[in-house]
Every structure is written in C-alpha cells, then in structure tokens.
VEXMARMI-379755 format. One record per residue (C-alpha): x, y, z. Coordinates in steps of 0.5 Angstrom, whole numbers, plus 500, padded with zeros to 3 digits. Layout:
N
XYZ;...
//
This chain:
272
527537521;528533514;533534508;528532503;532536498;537531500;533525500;530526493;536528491;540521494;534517490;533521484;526522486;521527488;517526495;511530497;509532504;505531509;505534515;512532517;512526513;516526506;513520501;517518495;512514490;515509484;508507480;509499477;507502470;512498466;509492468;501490466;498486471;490482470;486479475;479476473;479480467;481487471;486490469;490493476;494498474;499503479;493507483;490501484;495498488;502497484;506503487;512501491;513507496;517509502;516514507;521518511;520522519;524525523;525522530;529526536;535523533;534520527;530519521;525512520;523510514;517505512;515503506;513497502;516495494;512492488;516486486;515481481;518473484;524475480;525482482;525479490;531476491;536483489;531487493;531483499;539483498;539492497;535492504;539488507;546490504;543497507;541495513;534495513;529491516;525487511;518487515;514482511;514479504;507477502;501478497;495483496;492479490;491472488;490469481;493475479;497475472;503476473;504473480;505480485;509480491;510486496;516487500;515492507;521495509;523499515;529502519;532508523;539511522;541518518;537520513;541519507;543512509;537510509;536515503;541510499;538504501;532506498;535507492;539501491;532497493;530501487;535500482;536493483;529493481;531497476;536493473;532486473;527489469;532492464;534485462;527481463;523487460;515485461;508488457;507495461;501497465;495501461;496508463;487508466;483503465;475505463;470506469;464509470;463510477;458514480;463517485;459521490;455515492;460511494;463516497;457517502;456509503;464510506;463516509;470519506;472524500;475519494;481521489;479519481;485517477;486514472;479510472;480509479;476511485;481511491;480513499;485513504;482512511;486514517;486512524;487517528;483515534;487509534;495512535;501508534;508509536;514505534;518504540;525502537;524509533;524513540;516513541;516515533;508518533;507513525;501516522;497515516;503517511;507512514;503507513;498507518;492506514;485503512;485504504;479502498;481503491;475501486;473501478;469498473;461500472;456501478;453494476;461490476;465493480;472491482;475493489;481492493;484494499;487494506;485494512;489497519;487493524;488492532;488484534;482484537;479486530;481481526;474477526;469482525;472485520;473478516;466476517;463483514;467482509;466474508;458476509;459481503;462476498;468479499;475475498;480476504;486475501;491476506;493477513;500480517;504485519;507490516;511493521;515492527;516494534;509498533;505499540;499498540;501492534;497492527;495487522;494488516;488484511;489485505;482483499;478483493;471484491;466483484;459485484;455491485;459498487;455500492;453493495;461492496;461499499;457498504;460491505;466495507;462501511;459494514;466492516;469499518;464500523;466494527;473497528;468503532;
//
C-alpha cells in the first residue's frame, strides 16, 4: 500500500486518490500561454502531473511535466539524475506562444526515491523560472458554453473550471499492464486515457485534447478528425514496456461547439 503521506511530504504537494492511484498535480499558472487568440490556461492542458501505484514489490510512477524550451534540459537532467525513464519529449500544441513542450516520465523503484525524483524534476523547473520570470497565465478565461449538449454528443459527464469544460474518458474495455512493473494493471489515472477540454462560445469554439489509441486505430481516428476540420497535431508514445502498446494523438480545433464534438464522438466511435 502507498505511504501518500510520505510522497506528498517528499515533494511538498498534496496528491488526490483514485482508487488505488495517487495523483500529484502542478497547474503552469505562472506562465501564459496563447494559441490563435485562445488563451490555454492550466485546465486546459498545462498542469505537469505525476502519478504513483503500487505494485507487488515496488511503486511505479508515471507522468508528464509542462516545460518551456529553457526549462527542458534541467528537468531531463533531475529524471535522469533520479533514475527515471524519460519516455517521450514532444508537442501537444502548434503555434502556441510561448513554445510548449512535454516530458513523460515513468519509473519503478521505492516510493520515496522515486517521491524525490519527482521533486527534484519540479524544483529545477522551479529554479529556471526564478531566474527568467514570464507573464502568468489568466486565472479563467470567458466561455459560455452550453454544457449538457456537448455532454450528450460525447456520451460522458464534463468537469467546468475556470471557463473550461473538460471530459476524461477511460478505456477500461481496453487493459493495459506494464511488463517491467510486474504486470502493473495502468488505468486512466495513470495516464491511460482519452481527453477533450473545450472554451469559448457554442458559435467559436476551441478544443484540444488527447486520444489513447491501439496501433490499429491510428488511421480511423485521424480521418475522423481531419474529416471534421480537426488539426492532428502530434502522434507517439507516452509510455514504456506497455502491453498492449498505446499511442497517443494529440489535437486542436476551432469551429462550432457542438460540430467539433461530434467530429470527436465520430472519431470515438471508431476506437469501438
């Protein structure tokens, strides 16, 4: 069983738990971040997270770190110093002002080693900013979405925070063990999971988000999505020595709210 009392107290953060799944989050608001007149703020995709699970002899922690391009060279230095796997280093955005990247990072060991090399990923981060402070991030941003359609176009409950209307789709049909975590079960608070965050009005809209895909659903999820006017932004992995392995695509839309939900529900359905 976990000691989050010791890992929140290691990293100098407070975790929520998900079933048996203990999640840290760091919200990028000191950094403002504007894509094609939108403003991206934390909710909408620029919280740094790790999460912790524990296996039959160690923990395993997954998770994936906000970065500016000056940030990324000490937080791969404090993941490797710490013996982490960095599993990835890629885009979620394009065009985005400032450029944004993202650091997935995994590894399986004591709790509190891997709780410390959590923390030293953040403080470095931490430090860079000290020195080379930016403009913060708007604490919301104005939507006037109309939720409960949007809602029954995707067929799933959304979370409204600070102008953003978010949903987080699972795949439980679809498990996923990580081999060298002894058959680890990863779930959705792992990061095993499909998400769409939207804002804006239901006339102009803006959508981001993430799929979790099998190999042999990359290309019917990209032709929905470039059916639908949808920008595919990015596509790779997240993880390592998972089984079955996952990709991840990463997009960007503008149009009318409920024709960009539907062009995702359209793009969900083929993963059935």
């Amino acid at each position: 069983m976990l000691n989050t009392q010791a890992i929140e107290s290691l990293t100098g953060l407070k975790g929520q738990t998900t079933g048996d799944v203990l999640k840290l989050s760091v919200p990028r608001s000191e950094m403002r971040v504007t894509l094609d007149g939108f403003e991206i703020i934390p909710f909408m995709g620029l919280t740094s997270w790790v999460s912790f699970k524990q296996g039959a002899h160690h923990a395993t922690l997954m998770g994936d770190i906000v970065v500016l391009e000056d940030e990324i060279e000490d937080a791969m230095a404090a993941a490797i110093q710490a013996n982490l796997y960095v599993t990835a280093l890629h885009n979620h955005f394009v065009r985005e002002q400032p450029r944004v990247m993202f650091m997935h990072v995994e590894g399986t060991a004591d709790e509190t080693a891997l709780a410390t090399g959590a923390h030293r990923i953040f403080e470095a981060i931490k430090i860079v900013r000290r020195k080379h402070p930016v403009e913060p991030a708007m604490k919301k941003v104005n939507s006037s979405l109309d939720a409960p359609p949007l809602e029954a176009i995707v067929e799933h409950k959304g979370e409204s925070k600070d102008g953003v209307l978010k949903f987080v789709l699972g795949r439980p049909s679809v498990p996923v063990v990580c081999t060298r975590c002894g058959e680890l079960n990863i779930d959705a608070a792992m990061g095993y999971n499909t998400w769409l965050a939207f804002q804006g009005t239901d006339e102009r809209a803006a959508v981001c988000g993430d799929f979790a895909m099998l190999e042999n659903e990359v290309r019917s999820v990209i032709r929905e999505l470039q059916a639908g006017a949808i920008e595919v932004i990015a596509v790779h992995n997240h993880m390592f020595f998972e089984d079955p392995r996952i990709i991840f695509l990463h997009y960007w839309g503008i149009g009318n709210a409920q024709a960009l939900a539907q062009s995702l529900r359209r793009a969900l359905n083929t993963q059935q």
